[in-house]
Structure formats: C-alpha cells, structure tokens
C-alpha positions as CSV (number, residue, x, y, z in Angstrom):
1,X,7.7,-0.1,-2.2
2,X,8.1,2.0,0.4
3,X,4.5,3.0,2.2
4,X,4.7,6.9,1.5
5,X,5.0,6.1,-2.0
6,X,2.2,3.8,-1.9
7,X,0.1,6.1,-0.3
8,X,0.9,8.7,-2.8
9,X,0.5,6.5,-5.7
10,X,-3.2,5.6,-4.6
11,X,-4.0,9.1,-3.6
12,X,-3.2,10.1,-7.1
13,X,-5.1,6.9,-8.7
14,X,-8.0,8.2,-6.6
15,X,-7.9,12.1,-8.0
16,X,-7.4,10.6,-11.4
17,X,-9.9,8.4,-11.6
18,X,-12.6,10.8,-10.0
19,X,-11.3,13.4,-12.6
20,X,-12.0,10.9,-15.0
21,X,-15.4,10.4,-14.2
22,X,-16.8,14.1,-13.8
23,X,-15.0,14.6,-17.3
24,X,-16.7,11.6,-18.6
25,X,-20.4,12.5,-17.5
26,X,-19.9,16.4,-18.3
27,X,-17.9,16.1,-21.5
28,X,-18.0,12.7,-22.8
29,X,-15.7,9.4,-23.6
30,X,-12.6,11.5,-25.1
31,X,-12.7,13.4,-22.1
32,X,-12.9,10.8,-19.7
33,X,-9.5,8.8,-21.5
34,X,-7.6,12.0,-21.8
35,X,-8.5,13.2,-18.1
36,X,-7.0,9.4,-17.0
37,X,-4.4,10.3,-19.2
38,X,-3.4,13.0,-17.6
39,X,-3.3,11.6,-13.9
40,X,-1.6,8.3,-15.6
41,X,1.6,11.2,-16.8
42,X,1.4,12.7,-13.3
43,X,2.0,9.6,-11.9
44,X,4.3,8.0,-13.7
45,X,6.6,10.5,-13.3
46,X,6.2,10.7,-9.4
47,X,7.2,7.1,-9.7
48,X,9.8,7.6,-12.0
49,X,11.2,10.2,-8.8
50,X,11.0,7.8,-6.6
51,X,12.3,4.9,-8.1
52,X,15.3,7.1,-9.0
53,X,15.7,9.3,-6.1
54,X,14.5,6.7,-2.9
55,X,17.1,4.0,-4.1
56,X,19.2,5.3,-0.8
57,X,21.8,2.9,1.0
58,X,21.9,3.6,4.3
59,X,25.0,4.8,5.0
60,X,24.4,7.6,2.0
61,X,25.9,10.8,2.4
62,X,24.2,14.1,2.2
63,X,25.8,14.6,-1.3
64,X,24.7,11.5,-2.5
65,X,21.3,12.3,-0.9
66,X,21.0,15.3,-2.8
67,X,22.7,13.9,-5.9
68,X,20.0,11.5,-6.2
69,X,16.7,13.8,-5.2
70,X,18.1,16.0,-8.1
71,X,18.7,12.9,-10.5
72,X,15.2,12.0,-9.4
73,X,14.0,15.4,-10.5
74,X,15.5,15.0,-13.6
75,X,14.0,11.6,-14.4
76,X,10.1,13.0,-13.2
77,X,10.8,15.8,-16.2
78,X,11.9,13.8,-18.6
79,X,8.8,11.5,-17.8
80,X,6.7,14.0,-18.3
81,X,7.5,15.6,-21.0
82,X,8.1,12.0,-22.8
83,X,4.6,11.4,-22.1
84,X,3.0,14.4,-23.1
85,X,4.4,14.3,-25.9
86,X,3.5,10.6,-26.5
87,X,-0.4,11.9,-25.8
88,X,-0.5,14.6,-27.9
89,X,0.9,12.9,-30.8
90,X,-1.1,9.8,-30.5
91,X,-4.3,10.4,-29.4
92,X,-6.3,12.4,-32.1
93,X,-9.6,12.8,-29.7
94,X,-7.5,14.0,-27.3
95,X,-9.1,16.6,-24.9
96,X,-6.7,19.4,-23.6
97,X,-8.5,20.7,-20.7
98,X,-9.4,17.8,-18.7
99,X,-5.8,16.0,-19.8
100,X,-4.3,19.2,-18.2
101,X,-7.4,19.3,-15.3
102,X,-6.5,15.8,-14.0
103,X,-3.0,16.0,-14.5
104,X,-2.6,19.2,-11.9
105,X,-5.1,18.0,-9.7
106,X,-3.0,14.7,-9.6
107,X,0.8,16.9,-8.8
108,X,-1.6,18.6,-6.1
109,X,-1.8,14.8,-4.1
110,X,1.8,15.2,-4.6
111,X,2.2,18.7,-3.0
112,X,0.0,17.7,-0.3
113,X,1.9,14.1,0.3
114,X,5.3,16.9,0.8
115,X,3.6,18.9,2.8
116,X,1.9,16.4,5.2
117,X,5.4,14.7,5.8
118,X,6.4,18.5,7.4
C-alpha cells in the first residue's frame, strides 16, 4: 500500500474512532456503532479510490492518468452510496446525526491529506 494511502487510512481510523467515542459517552451505544459506521463508509470508499485510481504503470499516459482518477471517482460513489444504503436498511438503531457527524469529519482527513500533498 502505498504510504500516503496508509497515512490517510489511519488518520481517518483515528477521526472515526474518536467520533465514536464522544458519540458513545454523550449519546449512547447506537450512537457510538453508527458514528463508526459512518467513518467505516468514508473510508471504504477512499480505499475503493485508491485501489482503483493508484493502480498506475509507470509509463501511464496523462489520459490514462485521468481516465483512472475519474474511474476512481466513480468507484468511491458507488461505495458510498452502496454502503449507505446497506446502513440505513440494516441497522434499525441507527443514529443519523453522528453516522453523518463521523462520516464528514472522516472526508475532512481526506481534504486535508489533498491539500497537504500541495
């Protein structure tokens, strides 16, 4: 795995898991799971862009570069909606507004990742 990934990946974990816990001692159990819910959507689909769009050769192209960041796009939305939609139909306990909390505060670490490569 390449290290920027990593770094995002436990970055994210971090947020998620600290999202987690204020939810859990302010609001309970189901907020707790649905908060780690929330970061766990956020970052699967930030893995399922890089796994898709990082898979470069390395004599790639610019078109095949962007070919692939925007395949890799495509695969983080169809992640996420997948799994939001998996959530809300499975979970019954399910709390909305730490699920949604964790999961924004998790595509922040994202933003932030971008921006510190700049």
């Amino acid at each position: 795995m390449h290290p920027q990934v990593r770094w995002v990946l436990v970055c994210q974990l971090v947020v998620t898991l600290a999202v987690g816990l204020v939810a859990g001692v302010a609001l309970g159990f189901d907020a707790a799971v649905s908060a780690v819910l929330g970061g766990g959507i956020a970052m699967a689909s930030a893995s399922a862009y890089a796994w898709r769009a990082l898979r470069l050769s390395k004599q790639a192209d610019a078109r095949r570069v962007f070919r692939d960041q925007v395949a890799g796009e495509g695969y983080k939305f169809v992640v996420t909606l997948l799994l939001f939609t998996v959530v809300f139909k499975s979970y019954a306990q399910l709390a909305a507004l730490p699920l949604f909390l964790a999961y924004v505060a998790t595509v922040v670490v994202y933003w932030m990742a971008l921006l510190r490569q700049q």
